[in-house]
C-alpha positions, 0 to 999 in steps of 0.5 A: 438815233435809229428806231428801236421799235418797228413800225406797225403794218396797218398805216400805209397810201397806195397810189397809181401814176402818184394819184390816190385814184382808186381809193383807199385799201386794207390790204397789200401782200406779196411784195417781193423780188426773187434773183434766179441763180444759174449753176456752173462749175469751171471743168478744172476746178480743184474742188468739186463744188458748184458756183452759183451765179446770179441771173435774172430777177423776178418781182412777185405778184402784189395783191391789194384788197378792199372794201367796196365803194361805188366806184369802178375804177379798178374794173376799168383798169382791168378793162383797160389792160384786156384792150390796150395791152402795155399803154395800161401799164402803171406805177403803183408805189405803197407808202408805209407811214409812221404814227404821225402820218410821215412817209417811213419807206416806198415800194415802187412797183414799176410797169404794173398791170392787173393780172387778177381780178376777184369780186366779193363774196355775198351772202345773206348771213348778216352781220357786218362783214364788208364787200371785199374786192381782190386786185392782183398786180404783175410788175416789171420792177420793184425799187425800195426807197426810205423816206 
């Protein structure tokens, strides 16, 4: 019987090349994928109307974020990419769970690199607010795939 309830947001794995390698994240946004469209219209067409025809497609930048641990590995990626170019590439899957902890639905990001990277912002204000740290991946291909 299907689900008449969606599934929360906030229970979800990333991993890279199928390892958890960089630790746990709070955020992700921006997965998505865009078809361009190319207009055409046949010259002896009765109607004067346009036809769209589908053409390439794009995925869309993924922006993972968070908080800080005494690791670096995030930054050697960054480092990784600047120096070896394609051979840094990764695939980067985002795992959404259901309140047991099951896997529900996988966005496979294919050929990821980072595009960005974006440290904490500091301030000696107090409190508890977290050391964030901001990774923008640029992928080839993104595949969905139900658990």
């Amino acid at each position: 019987m299907a689900r008449k309830v969606p599934y929360g947001a906030f229970n979800f794995l990333v991993n890279f090349d199928g390892a958890e390698a960089f630790g746990g994240f709070s955020d992700v946004s921006g997965l998505g994928s865009e078809i361009t469209v190319a207009e055409y219209r046949y010259g002896n067409d009765a109607e004067n109307h346009v036809r769209k025809i589908p053409g390439v497609h794009k995925v869309g930048d993924v922006t993972l974020k968070r908080g800080i641990i005494s690791s670096k590995s995030l930054w050697d990626w960054v480092k990784e990419t600047r120096t070896t170019g394609v051979n840094a590439q990764k695939n980067v899957s985002i795992t959404l769970l259901d309140e047991a902890r099951n896997p529900v639905q996988v966005w496979l990001l294919r050929n990821a690199i980072p595009l960005k990277y974006t440290g904490p912002t500091l301030a000696a204000k107090g409190g508890g607010d977290v050391a964030m740290e901001e990774l923008v991946l640029s992928s080839e291909g993104l595949e969905i795939e139900t658990a």
